[in-house]
C-alpha positions, 0 to 999 in steps of 0.5 A, a space after each residue: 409601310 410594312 416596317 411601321 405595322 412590324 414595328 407597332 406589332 414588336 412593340 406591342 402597340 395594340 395591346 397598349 392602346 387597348 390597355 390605355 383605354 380600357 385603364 381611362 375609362 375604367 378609372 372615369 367610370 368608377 369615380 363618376 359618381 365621387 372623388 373630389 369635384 372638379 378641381 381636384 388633379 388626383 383623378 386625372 392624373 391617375 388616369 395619365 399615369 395608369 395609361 403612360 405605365 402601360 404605354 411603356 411596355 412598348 419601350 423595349 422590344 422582342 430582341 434587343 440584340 437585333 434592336 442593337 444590330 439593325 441597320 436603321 437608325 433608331 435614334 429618331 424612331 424610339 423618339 418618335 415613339 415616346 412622343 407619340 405615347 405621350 400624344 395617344 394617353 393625352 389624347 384619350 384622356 381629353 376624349 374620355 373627358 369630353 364625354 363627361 365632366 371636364 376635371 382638367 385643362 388641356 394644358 394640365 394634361 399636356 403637361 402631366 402626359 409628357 412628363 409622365 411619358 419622359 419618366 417612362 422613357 427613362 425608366 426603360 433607359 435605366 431598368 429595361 423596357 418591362 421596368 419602365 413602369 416604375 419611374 412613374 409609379 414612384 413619382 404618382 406614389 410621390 406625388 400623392 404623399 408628398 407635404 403641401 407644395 411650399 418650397 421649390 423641393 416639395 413643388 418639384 416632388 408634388 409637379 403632377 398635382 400643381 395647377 397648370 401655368 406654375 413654373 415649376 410644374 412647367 419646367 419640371 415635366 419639360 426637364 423629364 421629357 427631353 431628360 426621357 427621350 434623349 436618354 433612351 433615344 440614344 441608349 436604347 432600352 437596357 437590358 
């Protein structure tokens, strides 16, 4: 049990969920009062992608070269990392929520978490554990400009924002997860 408390503390797993939290209940508490009613994802949605940005900076670790050379296997470790990451931003956002107005479904956070949470993963994959951020700031800033979801292009631009049960907000977040976890579950976080 000791190599969990080490691999939390590398990883900075403290710090991130204190960061997760504190971004939920900010974002909750500054829009309490406006922004959109209930049926409006925007709100929810940031508050999913301020918590997975800062749930990445666990993606990389102190040393890469020791992460490299350690002799445990990382494949399974670093997936359950990123599942767990997405599990703790869904998780407080659902708790946050439930201490006030209902604005999203659990399927809508579920899905938005791990898509989000893969986006990162690959982010860290592709740029580096301090760079994982940036996937899913793109894709939120995307998300949020994009023209209205008519063709299956603007739907997969605009996934983070559809209504839970559409296909393509569905398949979109799937193919981002597993596209996420494989990647850097295989390669690591660069370098």
């Amino acid at each position: 049990m000791r190599w969990l408390a080490l691999y939390a503390r590398s990883r900075q797993v403290p710090a991130s969920v204190a960061s997760v939290v504190i971004c939920a209940v900010a974002v909750w508490a500054l829009a309490r009062d406006g922004g959109g009613g209930s049926g409006d994802p925007r709100l929810p949605v940031l508050v999913l992608a301020t918590g997975v940005m800062a749930a990445s900076i666990g993606f990389g670790g102190q040393d890469l070269a020791l992460d490299r050379t350690a002799a445990i296997r990382w494949v399974p470790r670093r997936a359950a990392h990123v599942l767990l990451a997405g599990t703790v931003v869904a998780a407080v956002l659902l708790a946050v929520q439930a201490m006030g107005s209902e604005r999203a479904t659990v399927e809508f956070v579920v899905r938005d978490s791990a898509g989000l949470t893969g986006l990162a993963a690959l982010g860290a994959a592709l740029a580096g554990g301090q760079y994982a951020w940036t996937l899913p700031f793109a894709w939120l800033s995307l998300a949020f400009f994009a023209p209205p979801a008519t063709s299956t292009a603007t739907r997969v631009a605009s996934w983070l924002l559809l209504p839970p049960g559409t296909p393509a907000g569905a398949w979109t977040a799937l193919f981002l997860l597993v596209t996420g976890i494989a990647a850097y579950a295989l390669a690591g976080p660069r370098r």
